[in-house]
TIVEX-140036 format. One line per 2 residues: number of its first residue (from 1); their letters; for each residue x negated, z negated, y of C-alpha. Coordinates in steps of 0.05 Angstrom, whole numbers, m for minus. Example, Ala and Ser with C-alpha at 12.3 -4.5 7.8 and 13.67 -1.06 7.14 Angstrom:
<pts>
1	AS	m246,m156,m90 ~ m273,m143,m21;
</pts>
This chain:
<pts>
1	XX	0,0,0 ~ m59,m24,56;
3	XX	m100,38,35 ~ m34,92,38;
5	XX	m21,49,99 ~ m88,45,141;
7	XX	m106,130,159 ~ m120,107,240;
9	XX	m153,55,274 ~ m99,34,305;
11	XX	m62,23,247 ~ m112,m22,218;
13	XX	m119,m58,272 ~ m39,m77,271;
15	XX	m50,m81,194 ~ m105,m141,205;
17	XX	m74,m167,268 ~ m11,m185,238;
19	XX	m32,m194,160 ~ m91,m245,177;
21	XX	m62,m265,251 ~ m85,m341,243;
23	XX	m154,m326,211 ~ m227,m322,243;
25	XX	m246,m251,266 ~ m311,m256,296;
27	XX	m358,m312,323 ~ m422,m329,352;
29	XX	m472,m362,282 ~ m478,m421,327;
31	XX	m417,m429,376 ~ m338,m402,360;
33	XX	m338,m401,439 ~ m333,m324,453;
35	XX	m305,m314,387 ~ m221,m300,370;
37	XX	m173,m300,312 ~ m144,m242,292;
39	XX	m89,m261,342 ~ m128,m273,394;
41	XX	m161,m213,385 ~ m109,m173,389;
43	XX	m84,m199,456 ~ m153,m189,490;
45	XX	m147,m121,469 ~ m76,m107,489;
47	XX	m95,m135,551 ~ m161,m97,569;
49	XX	m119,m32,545 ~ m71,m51,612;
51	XX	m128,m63,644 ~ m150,1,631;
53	XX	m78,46,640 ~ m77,9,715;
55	XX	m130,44,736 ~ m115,111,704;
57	XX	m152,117,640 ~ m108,145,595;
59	XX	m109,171,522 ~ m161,227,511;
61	XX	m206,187,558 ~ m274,174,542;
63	XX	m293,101,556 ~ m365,84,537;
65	XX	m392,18,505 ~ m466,m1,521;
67	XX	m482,m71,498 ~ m514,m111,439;
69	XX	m485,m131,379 ~ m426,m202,406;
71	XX	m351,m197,390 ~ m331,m177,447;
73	XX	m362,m102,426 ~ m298,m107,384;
75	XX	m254,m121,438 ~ m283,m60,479;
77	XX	m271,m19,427 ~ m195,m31,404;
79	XX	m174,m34,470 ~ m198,42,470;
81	XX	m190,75,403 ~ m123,35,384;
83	XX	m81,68,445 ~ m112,133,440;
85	XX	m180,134,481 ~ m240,157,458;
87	XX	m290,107,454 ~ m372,127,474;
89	XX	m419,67,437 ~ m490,79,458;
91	XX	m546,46,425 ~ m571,m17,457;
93	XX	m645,9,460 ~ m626,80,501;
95	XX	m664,94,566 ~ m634,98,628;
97	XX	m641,164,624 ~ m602,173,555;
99	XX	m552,125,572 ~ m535,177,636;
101	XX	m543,236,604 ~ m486,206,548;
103	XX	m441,192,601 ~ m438,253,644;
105	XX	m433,291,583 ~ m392,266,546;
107	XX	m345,250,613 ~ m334,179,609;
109	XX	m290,159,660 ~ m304,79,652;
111	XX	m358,27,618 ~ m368,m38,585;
113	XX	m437,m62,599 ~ m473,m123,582;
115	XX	m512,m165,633 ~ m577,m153,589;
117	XX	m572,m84,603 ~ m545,m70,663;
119	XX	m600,m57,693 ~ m605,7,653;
121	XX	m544,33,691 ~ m571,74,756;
123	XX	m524,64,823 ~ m511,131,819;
125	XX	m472,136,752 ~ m446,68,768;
127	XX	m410,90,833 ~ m384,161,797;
129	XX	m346,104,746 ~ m269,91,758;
131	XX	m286,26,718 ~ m347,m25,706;
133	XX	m335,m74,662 ~ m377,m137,640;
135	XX	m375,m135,571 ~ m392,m205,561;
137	XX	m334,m234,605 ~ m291,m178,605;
139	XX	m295,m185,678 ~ m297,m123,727;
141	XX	m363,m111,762 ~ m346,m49,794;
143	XX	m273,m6,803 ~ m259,54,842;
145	XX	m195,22,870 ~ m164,88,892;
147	XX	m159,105,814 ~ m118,42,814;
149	XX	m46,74,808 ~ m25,37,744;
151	XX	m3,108,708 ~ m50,103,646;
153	XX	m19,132,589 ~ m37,111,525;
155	XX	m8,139,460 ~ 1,124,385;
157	XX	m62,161,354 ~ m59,207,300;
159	XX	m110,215,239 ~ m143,278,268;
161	XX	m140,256,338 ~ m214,243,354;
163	XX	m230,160,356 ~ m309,166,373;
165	XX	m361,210,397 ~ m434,174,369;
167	XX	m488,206,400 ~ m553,203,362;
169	XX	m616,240,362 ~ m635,222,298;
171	XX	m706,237,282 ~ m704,311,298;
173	XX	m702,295,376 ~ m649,338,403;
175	XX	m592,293,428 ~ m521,313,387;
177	XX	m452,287,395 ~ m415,267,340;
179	XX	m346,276,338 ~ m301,219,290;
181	XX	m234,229,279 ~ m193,169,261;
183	XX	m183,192,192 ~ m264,202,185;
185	XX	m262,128,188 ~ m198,99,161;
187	XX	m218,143,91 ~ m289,103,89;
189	XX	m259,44,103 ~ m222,53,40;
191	XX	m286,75,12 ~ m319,17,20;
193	XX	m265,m26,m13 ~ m274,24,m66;
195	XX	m343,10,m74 ~ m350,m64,m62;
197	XX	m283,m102,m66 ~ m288,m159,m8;
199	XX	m241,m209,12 ~ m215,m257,71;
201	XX	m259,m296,42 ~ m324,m263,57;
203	XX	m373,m275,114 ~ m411,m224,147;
205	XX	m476,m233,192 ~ m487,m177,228;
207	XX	m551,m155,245 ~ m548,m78,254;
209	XX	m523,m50,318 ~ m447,m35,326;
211	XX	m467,30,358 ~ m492,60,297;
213	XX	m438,87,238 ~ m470,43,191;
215	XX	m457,m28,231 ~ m388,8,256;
217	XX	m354,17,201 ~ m379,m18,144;
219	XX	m401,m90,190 ~ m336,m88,234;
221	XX	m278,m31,210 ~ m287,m60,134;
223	XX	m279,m131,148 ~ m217,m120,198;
225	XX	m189,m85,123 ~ m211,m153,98;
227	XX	m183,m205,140 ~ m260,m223,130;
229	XX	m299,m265,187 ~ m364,m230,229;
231	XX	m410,m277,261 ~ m459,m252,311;
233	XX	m530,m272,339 ~ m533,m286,413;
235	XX	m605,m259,416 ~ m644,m206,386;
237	XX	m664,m217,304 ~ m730,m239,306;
239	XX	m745,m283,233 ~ m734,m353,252;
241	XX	m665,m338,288 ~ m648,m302,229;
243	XX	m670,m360,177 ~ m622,m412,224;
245	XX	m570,m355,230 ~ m572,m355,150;
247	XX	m571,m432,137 ~ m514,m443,180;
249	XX	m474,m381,159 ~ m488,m373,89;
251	XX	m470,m309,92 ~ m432,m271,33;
253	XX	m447,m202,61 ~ m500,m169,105;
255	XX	m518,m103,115 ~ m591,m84,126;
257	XX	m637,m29,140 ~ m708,m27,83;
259	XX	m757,m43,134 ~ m721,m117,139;
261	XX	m729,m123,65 ~ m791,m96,64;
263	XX	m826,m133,113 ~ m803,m200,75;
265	XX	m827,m177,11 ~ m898,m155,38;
267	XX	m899,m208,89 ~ m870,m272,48;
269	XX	m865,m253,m24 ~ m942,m217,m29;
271	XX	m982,m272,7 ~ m935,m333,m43;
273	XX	m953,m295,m97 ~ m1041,m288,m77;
275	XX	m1043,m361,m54 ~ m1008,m395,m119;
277	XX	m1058,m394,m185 ~ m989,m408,m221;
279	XX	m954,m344,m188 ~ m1016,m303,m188;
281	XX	m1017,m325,m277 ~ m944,m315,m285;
283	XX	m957,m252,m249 ~ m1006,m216,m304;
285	XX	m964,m257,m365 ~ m888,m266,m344;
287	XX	m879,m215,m293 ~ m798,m222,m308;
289	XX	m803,m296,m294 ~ m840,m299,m240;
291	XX	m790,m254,m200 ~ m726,m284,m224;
293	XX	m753,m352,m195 ~ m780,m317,m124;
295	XX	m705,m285,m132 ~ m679,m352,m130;
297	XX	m713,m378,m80 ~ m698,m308,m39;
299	XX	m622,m316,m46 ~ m628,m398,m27;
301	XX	m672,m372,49 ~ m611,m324,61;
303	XX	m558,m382,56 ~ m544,m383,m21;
305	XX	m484,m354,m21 ~ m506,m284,m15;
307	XX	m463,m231,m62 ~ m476,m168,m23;
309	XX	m540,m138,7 ~ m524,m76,35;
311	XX	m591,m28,42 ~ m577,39,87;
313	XX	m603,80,135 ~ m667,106,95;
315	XX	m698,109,32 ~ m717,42,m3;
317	XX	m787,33,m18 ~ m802,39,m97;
319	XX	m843,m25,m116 ~ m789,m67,m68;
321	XX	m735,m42,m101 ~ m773,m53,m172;
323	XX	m782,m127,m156 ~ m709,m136,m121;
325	XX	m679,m108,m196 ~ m724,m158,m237;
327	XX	m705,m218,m180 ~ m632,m208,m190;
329	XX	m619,m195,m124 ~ m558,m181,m103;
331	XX	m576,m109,m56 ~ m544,m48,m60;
333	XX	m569,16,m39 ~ m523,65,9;
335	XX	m535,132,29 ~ m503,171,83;
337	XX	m499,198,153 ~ m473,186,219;
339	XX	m434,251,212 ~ m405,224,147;
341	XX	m368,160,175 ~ m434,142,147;
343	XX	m418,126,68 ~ m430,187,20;
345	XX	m468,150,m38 ~ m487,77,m67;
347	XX	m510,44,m117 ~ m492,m22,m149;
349	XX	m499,m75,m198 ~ m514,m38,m269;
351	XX	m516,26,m240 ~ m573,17,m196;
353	XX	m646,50,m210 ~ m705,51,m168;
355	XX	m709,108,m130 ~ m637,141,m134;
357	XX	m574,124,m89 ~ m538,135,m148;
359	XX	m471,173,m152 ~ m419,195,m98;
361	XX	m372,141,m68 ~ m290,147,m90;
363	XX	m256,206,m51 ~ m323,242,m34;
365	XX	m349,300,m66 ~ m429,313,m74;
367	XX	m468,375,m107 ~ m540,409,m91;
369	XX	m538,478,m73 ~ m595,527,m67;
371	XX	m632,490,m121 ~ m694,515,m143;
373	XX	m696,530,m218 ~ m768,509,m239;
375	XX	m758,435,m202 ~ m683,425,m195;
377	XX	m687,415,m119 ~ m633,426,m86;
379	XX	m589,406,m13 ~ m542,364,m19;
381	XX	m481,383,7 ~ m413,342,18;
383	XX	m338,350,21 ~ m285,289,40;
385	XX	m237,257,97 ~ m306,236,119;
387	XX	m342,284,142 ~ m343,302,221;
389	XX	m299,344,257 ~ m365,364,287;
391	XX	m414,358,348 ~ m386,358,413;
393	XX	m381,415,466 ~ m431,444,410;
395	XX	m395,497,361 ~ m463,536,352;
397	XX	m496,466,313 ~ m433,457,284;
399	XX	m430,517,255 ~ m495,515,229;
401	XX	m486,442,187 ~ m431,477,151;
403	XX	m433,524,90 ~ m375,585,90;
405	XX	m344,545,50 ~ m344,485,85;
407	XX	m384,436,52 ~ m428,395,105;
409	XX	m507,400,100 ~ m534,334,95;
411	XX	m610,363,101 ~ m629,324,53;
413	XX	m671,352,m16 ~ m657,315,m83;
415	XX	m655,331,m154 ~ m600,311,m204;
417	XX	m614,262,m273 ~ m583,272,m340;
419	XX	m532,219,m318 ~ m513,247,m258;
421	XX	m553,199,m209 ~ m586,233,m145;
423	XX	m653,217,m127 ~ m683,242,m55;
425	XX	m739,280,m48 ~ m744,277,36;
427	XX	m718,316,90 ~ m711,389,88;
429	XX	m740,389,165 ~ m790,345,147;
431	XX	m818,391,79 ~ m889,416,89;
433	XX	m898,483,59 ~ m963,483,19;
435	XX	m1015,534,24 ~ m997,563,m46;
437	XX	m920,563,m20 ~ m911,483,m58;
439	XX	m865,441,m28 ~ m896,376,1;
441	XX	m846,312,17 ~ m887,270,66;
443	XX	m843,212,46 ~ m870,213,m25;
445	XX	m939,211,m2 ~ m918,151,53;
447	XX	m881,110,m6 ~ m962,97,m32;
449	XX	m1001,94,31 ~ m945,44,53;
451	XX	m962,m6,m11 ~ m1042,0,7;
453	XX	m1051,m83,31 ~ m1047,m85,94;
455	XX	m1003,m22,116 ~ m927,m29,143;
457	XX	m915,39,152 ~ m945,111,152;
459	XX	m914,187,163 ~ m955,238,138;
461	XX	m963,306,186 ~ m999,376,173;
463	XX	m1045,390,219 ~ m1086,456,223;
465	XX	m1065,465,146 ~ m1087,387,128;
467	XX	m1043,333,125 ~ m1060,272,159;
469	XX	m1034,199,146 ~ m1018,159,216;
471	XX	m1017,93,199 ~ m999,20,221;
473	XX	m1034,m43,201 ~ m988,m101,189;
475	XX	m982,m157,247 ~ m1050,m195,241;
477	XX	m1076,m147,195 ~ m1136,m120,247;
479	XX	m1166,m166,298 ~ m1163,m120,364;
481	XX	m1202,m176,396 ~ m1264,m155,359;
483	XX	m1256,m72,382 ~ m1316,m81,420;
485	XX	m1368,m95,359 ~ m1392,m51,314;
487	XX	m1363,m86,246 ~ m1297,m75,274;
489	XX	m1310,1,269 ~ m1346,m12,202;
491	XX	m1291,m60,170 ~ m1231,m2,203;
493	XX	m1271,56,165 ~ m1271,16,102;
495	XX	m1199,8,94 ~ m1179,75,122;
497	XX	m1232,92,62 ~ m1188,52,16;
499	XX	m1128,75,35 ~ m1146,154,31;
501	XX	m1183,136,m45 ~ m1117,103,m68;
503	XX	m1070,160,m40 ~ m1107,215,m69;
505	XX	m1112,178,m136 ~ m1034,171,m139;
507	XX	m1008,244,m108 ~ m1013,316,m138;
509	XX	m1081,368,m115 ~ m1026,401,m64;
511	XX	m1006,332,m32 ~ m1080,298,m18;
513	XX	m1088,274,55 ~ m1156,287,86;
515	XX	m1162,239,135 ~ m1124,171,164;
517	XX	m1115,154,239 ~ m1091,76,256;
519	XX	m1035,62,309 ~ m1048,13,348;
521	XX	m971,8,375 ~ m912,2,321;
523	XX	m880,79,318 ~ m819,95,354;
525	XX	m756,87,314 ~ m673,103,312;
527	XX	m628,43,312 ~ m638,51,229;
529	XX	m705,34,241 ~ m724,101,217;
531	XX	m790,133,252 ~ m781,189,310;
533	XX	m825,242,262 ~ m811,295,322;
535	XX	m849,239,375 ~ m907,252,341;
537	XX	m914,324,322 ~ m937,340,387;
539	XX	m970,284,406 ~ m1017,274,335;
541	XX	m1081,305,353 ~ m1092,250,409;
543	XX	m1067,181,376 ~ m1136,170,342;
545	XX	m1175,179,407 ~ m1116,131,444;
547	XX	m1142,82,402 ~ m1215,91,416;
549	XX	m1200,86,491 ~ m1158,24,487;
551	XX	m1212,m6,437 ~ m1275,11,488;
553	XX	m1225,m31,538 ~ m1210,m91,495;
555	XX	m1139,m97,487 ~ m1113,m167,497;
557	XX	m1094,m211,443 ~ m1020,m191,415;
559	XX	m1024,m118,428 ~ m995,m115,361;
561	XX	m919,m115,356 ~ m870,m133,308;
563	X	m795,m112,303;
</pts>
């Protein structure tokens, strides 16, 4: 009945405004000031859509949400998308110069802006706004108070009207407009419960920002279905916010990006392991053992309560994901897109395997096209009530992303198993053609630089015909402080020594990488934490001699940075 029931936004927010009315919605981890009830909710909404008709806004408007993760992101966007608006999220970490460019083209008439970053919005797209709201009080900070003539019109949405235009550059570069129809997201909302059945019962910390499809609609959308609670942090996610955030939450759910994961496992789990004889034993003799008790002790740091660890946004690093299976931890691996609402694939409990996102989610088809007979490569392609209306004010890229028959390109290369499970290969864009025509995945090659000691991430780029591995040294790792002596230079050689030995040992003749350059400063990411490959295309040839120059002036101490 819900899922026959819930094909709009705004039906789903009446669905979970009257179904759990008296329940928690959302809330601060450490304060329920700021936070509502599902009743509550839905009165600030209803209000801040009045607030919205007075001064003209009416539905088909865009209305465009720039602000970190706090409940009140929720409140900015029902008021918009549940009386037929068109809501504009922008990631929290745009430039000035993004954030403008997103409003003027996608023709946002109003904003809701946090006090952290409004300083980001320039006086002149601030006074070409009918309305600037503080996100964060719901207060208005600016209004155009000619515009205020109280004929807003705002209508009952329908499942193809369009509910959200994400803008996302991905890691291509060029800036694209995604275009989300109400029924893109209702369907994956049912996915989801399809997937991984939760309850009004659940807690969710969210950690992810609400501007990206992933956070959207499986961190705020799902748990709405629910009748779940969300509890928020007040300040950015750094470890020991997070580790209080956990302890007082005891979260049931979160949803996660690798590099979190990652980073605990080579930053926390590694080092236990070398300082404990015990471990470091148990390690050679009871490997299975020894990871079901660091498993333990895993689940007990995220609250103990944890049943769902949701993994998106890129590709899971092999030897994590070997020792997460033999923990018993609870993750689950997700694949998908922004232009899919995000969810196209997961995998869970039995069916996981390292390395594959296992099979397509209910109601979405998957197949590889173009495959390649000798290796099985193909594209995979998709079909479902999912899948994007398309990129806004942009029919050329649309048309591209889209095969005659209308299956969407997802760009990304995999290869099939005997049970049906699809395992990535990399991004077609990203594929370096070999000098013997071979087809080289730079991600393969990364997934064993980045488990050299020391390394917490790499891309791999052809240069002149080579392929060169840019690299980053974990936080601590290198001691800048000493740049100016020469067994700083000796001990960097070394390990970029080590590091090219172990790679070439471990990847085919066509992939070896002939040399390694060190980044000083951590690469530039999306909001999935996923490197900006096009930043550094360009840009390659002079990283190495950056570093020189900044070593010859002796950075200061904590030039390293962490996310």
């Amino acid at each position: 009945m819900r899922e026959r029931y819930v094909d709009t936004l705004a039906k789903l927010y009446e669905y979970s405004t009257s179904n759990y009315s008296k329940r928690q919605f959302t809330q601060f981890h450490d304060t329920r000031e700021g936070g509502y009830t599902y009743k509550d909710f839905k009165n600030q909404c209803d209000a801040m859509s009045k607030l919205l008709a007075q001064y003209g806004i009416s539905s088909g408007d865009k209305v465009a949400i720039f602000s970190q993760s706090m409940p009140n992101w929720s409140v900015a966007f029902f008021s918009v998308v549940s009386f037929g608006r068109i809501a504009i999220p922008v990631l929290p970490d745009s430039s000035e110069n993004e954030l403008k460019n997103i409003i003027r083209h996608s023709g946002s008439k109003a904003i809701f802006i946090s006090k952290r970053l409004l300083p980001k919005l320039s006086l002149e797209i601030a006074e070409a706004m009918t309305l600037v709201i503080d996100i964060d009080t719901l207060e208005i900070i600016r209004s155009d108070d000619d515009k205020f003539t109280c004929d807003g019109k705002s209508s009952v949405p329908t499942p193809e009207d369009i509910a959200t235009i994400i803008y996302t550059s991905g890691t291509t570069g060029s800036a694209k407009g995604v275009v989300l129809s109400h029924r893109n997201l209702a369907s994956n909302v049912v996915t989801a419960y399809h997937s991984c059945p939760r309850n009004s019962k659940d807690r969710w910390l969210s950690i992810l920002p609400m501007a990206h499809t992933l956070e959207m609609t499986l961190g705020m959308l799902y748990p709405m279905f629910c009748g779940a609670t969300v509890f928020y942090l007040q300040k950015p996610p750094v470890p020991a916010l997070l580790l209080k955030a956990m302890k007082t939450v005891r979260p049931t759910t979160i949803l996660t990006v690798p590099l979190i994961i990652e980073k605990i496992y080579k930053g926390s789990v590694l080092p236990t392991i070398a300082k404990s004889p015990t471990l470091r034993w148990m390690n050679t003799h009871m490997n299975g053992l020894m990871c079901r008790i660091i498993g333990m002790k895993l689940k007990s740091t995220f609250g103990g309560k944890i049943s769902f660890f949701g993994i998106g946004g890129a590709k899971l690093d092999g030897e994590v994901e070997r020792f997460l299976l033999k923990a018993k931890f609870p993750y689950a691996v997700g694949y998908g897109l922004t232009e899919t609402s995000p969810l196209l694939g997961y995998s869970l409990g039995r069916w996981r395997t390292v390395g594959s996102f296992g099979y397509p989610v209910y109601n979405v088809s998957l197949k590889l096209i173009d495959v390649n007979p000798e290796t099985g490569e193909g594209e995979i392609v998709a079909k479902g009530p999912n899948v994007m209306l398309g990129y806004y004010k942009d029919p050329k890229r649309t048309k591209s992303v889209f095969t005659e028959d209308g299956w969407f390109r997802t760009n990304d290369l995999a290869i099939l198993d005997a049970k049906g499970r699809y395992y990535i290969k990399g991004r077609k864009n990203n594929m370096i053609l070999g000098a013997s025509g071979e087809n080289i995945y730079p991600e393969e090659i990364e997934s064993v630089i980045n488990n050299v000691e020391g390394v917490t991430e790499s891309i791999v780029i052809e240069r002149n015909g080579r392929l060169i591995a840019l690299v980053q040294p974990c936080e601590g790792f290198i001691n800048w402080d000493e740049a100016s002596e020469e067994k700083f230079y000796e001990k960097l050689n070394d390990w970029k020594g080590k590091i090219l030995s172990k790679v070439n040992r471990n990847v085919n003749k066509t992939s070896q990488v002939s040399s390694v350059e060190v980044m000083k400063e951590p690469f530039e990411k999306t909001a999935t934490q996923k490197i900006r490959r096009f930043k550094y295309k360009e840009s390659a040839p002079t990283v190495e001699s950056g570093i020189q120059d900044s070593l010859q002036r002796r950075p200061e101490r904590g030039g390293l940075q962490t996310l």
